[in-house]
Every structure is written in structure tokens, then in C-alpha cells.
N, C-alpha and C positions, 0 to 999 in steps of 0.2 A: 235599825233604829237604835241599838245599843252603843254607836258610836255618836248620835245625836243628843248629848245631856240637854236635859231638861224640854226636851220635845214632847209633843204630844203624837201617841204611838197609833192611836186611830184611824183606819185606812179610809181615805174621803172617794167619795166615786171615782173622782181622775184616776186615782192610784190605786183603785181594785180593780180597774179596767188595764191598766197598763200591764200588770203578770211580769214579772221580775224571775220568775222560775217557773219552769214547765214537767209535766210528769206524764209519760207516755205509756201506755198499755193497750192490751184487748180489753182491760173491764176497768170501767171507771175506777171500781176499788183499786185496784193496783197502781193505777195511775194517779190516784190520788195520794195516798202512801208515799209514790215516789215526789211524788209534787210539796208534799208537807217536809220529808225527808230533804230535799232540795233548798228550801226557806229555812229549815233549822225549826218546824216547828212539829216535829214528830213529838207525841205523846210518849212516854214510858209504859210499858204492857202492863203496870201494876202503882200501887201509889195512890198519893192525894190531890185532889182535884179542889180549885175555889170557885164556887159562884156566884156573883154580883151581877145581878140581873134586872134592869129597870122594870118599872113597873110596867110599861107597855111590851113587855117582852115576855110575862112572867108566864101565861097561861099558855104561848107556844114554848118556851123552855121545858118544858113537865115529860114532852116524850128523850130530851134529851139527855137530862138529869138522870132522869130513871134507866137508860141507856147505859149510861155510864156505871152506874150503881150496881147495874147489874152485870155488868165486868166484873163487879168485885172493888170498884175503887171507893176509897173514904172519901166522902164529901164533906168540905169546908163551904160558909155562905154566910152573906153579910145578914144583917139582921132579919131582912124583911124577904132575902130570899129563903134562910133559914126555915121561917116560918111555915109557907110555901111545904116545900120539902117533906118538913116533918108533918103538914096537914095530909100529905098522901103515902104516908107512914112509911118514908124510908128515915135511914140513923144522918143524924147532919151534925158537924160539932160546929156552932153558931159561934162569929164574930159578932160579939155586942159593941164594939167600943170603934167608935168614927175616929180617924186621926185626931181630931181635935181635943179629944176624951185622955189623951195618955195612951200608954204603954202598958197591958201588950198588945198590940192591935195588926192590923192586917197585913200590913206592912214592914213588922216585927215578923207576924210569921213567913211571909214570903222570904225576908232577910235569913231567916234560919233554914233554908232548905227545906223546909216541912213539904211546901208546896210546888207539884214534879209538874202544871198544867190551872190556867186560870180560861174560864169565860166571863167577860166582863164588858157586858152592854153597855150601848153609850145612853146617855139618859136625854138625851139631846140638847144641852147646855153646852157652850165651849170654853168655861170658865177653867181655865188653867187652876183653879185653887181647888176645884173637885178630888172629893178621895178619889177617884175614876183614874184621873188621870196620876195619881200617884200609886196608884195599882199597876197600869199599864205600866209606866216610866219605870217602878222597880223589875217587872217582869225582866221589859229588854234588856237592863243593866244587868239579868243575872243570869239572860239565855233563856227565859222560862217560854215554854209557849202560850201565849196567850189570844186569847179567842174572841174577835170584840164583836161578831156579829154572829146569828145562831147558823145561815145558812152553811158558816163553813167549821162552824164547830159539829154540827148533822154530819158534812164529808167527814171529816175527823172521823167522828164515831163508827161511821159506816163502814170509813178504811179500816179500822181497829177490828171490828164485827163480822166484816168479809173477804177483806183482803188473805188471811191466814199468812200472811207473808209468801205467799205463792205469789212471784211476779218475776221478770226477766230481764235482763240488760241488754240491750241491743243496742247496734247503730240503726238511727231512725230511719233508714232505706231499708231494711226488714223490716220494718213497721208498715212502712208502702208498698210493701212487693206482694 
């Protein structure tokens, strides 16, 4: 996507069905790991995390959020996921300020390296002018992984949680044999 300027970075069902890279193991974790590894969207074992999370997503986001958090990573989050967060008493450092608002805002931080990993729900609008999509857009311009749907930011986490980096390379005929 980083080579697509000004694209919308959003994976639409065509193209989360098609699989552009594959990750092979005995345990889903590991396989996953390798699979995320393969996309270029491996997490860092440590770091800041952003989350912008629509509202129809908020109340299954909470076991993942807290997943994370409890890695040990800083959570960043736009206003109203912020909230959220901090009502189930973890530390959040909130973006208040919508692109529209100035400088220094989300997109400022993503630009500064601050942020090593984004999950960022689609709100279900396809309006190109969406902060959303200019979260997304900056991610892939700077390599960041970013996360637009929960079920595969869950794999993520679950790689990160149980994978331990125990996993193995093989030619995929020892996988079969």
C-alpha cells in the first residue's frame, strides 16, 4: 500500500480473502507471527500503540486494548477511544485534536515515529476526507503496521502472547510429511 499515494489502505472483503502472504506452522501462533512477519506487519515487542476505534467496535475492542497494555505498551487513542480506556482504568495519552483542529495531532505523531503499531476501525463511511483514512495513508507511507479490523489485530496479539518466538523454517513438504 505504501507504494499506492493517496489510496485508501482498508482491506475490502475481495482482498482479505485473496491472502498475498502465507505463514506456516504447528500452532496457529507461530504461524501467525510468520504470516504478519511476511506482510511487513510484525509489531515491535515493546512501544506505542494508537487506537481509533469506531464506535460500533468499542465494547469488543476492551479485551484487546487491555491485551496490549498488558504487554507493557503505551497506549495512544483518539478522543473517544481514549475515554473508553481510561473508564476501565488503564494510562492512555489521548489525542484531542482532529486533523481539522491544527497541529499537533495524530498524524503529527505518527510523522514523528512516536507510534511503532496503529488499530484503526473503519467507521463505515468511504469518504476519502476521513481522519481514518489519513491515519491509515500515513501508517503505510512510513511502514507502520496498522490494524483496521479487530479480528486480526486479536491474531496479532495472540502471536505476540504465545507465539514466544518458538517457530521453525521449513520447506512446506515437512510440514506435510
Amino acid at each position: 500500500m505504501s507504494k499506492l499515494i493517496g489510496v485508501e489502505t482498508s482491506l475490502g472483503p475481495g482482498m482479505k480473502s485473496t491472502g498475498a502472504v502465507m505463514g506456516i506452522g504447528y500452532k496457529f501462533e507461530s504461524a501467525m507471527a510468520k504470516a504478519l512477519m511476511a506482510a511487513g506487519l510484525i509489531l515491535p515487542p515493546s512501544g506505542n500503540l494508537l487506537f481509533s476505534i469506531a464506535d460500533k467496535n468499542k465494547k469488543e475492542s476492551l479485551s484487546i486494548i487491555s491485551g496490549f497494555y498488558s504487554l507493557g505498551y503505551q497506549l495512544y487513542a483518539t478522543e473517544g477511544t481514549a475515554a473508553l480506556i481510561k473508564s476501565h482504568g488503564m494510562k492512555v495519552n489521548a489525542i484531542e485534536k482532529k486533523l481539522s483542529e491544527g497541529s499537533p495531532n495524530i498524524i503529527d505523531l505518527i510523522n514523528s515515529g512516536t507510534i511503532g503499531g496503529i488499530v484503526n476501525t473503519i467507521t463505515g463511511g468511504r469518504v476519502a476526507l476521513q481522519d481514518g483514512f489519513h491515519i491509515r495513508r500515513a501508517a503505510a507511507e512510513r511502514r507502520i503496521p496498522c490494524f483496521t479490523s479487530l479480528d486480526t489485530a486479536r491474531a496479532a496479539l495472540k502471536s505476540l502472547t504465545q507465539s514466544k518466538a518458538i517457530y521453525s523454517v521449513k520447506p512446506v513438504s515437512e510440514y506435510l510429511a
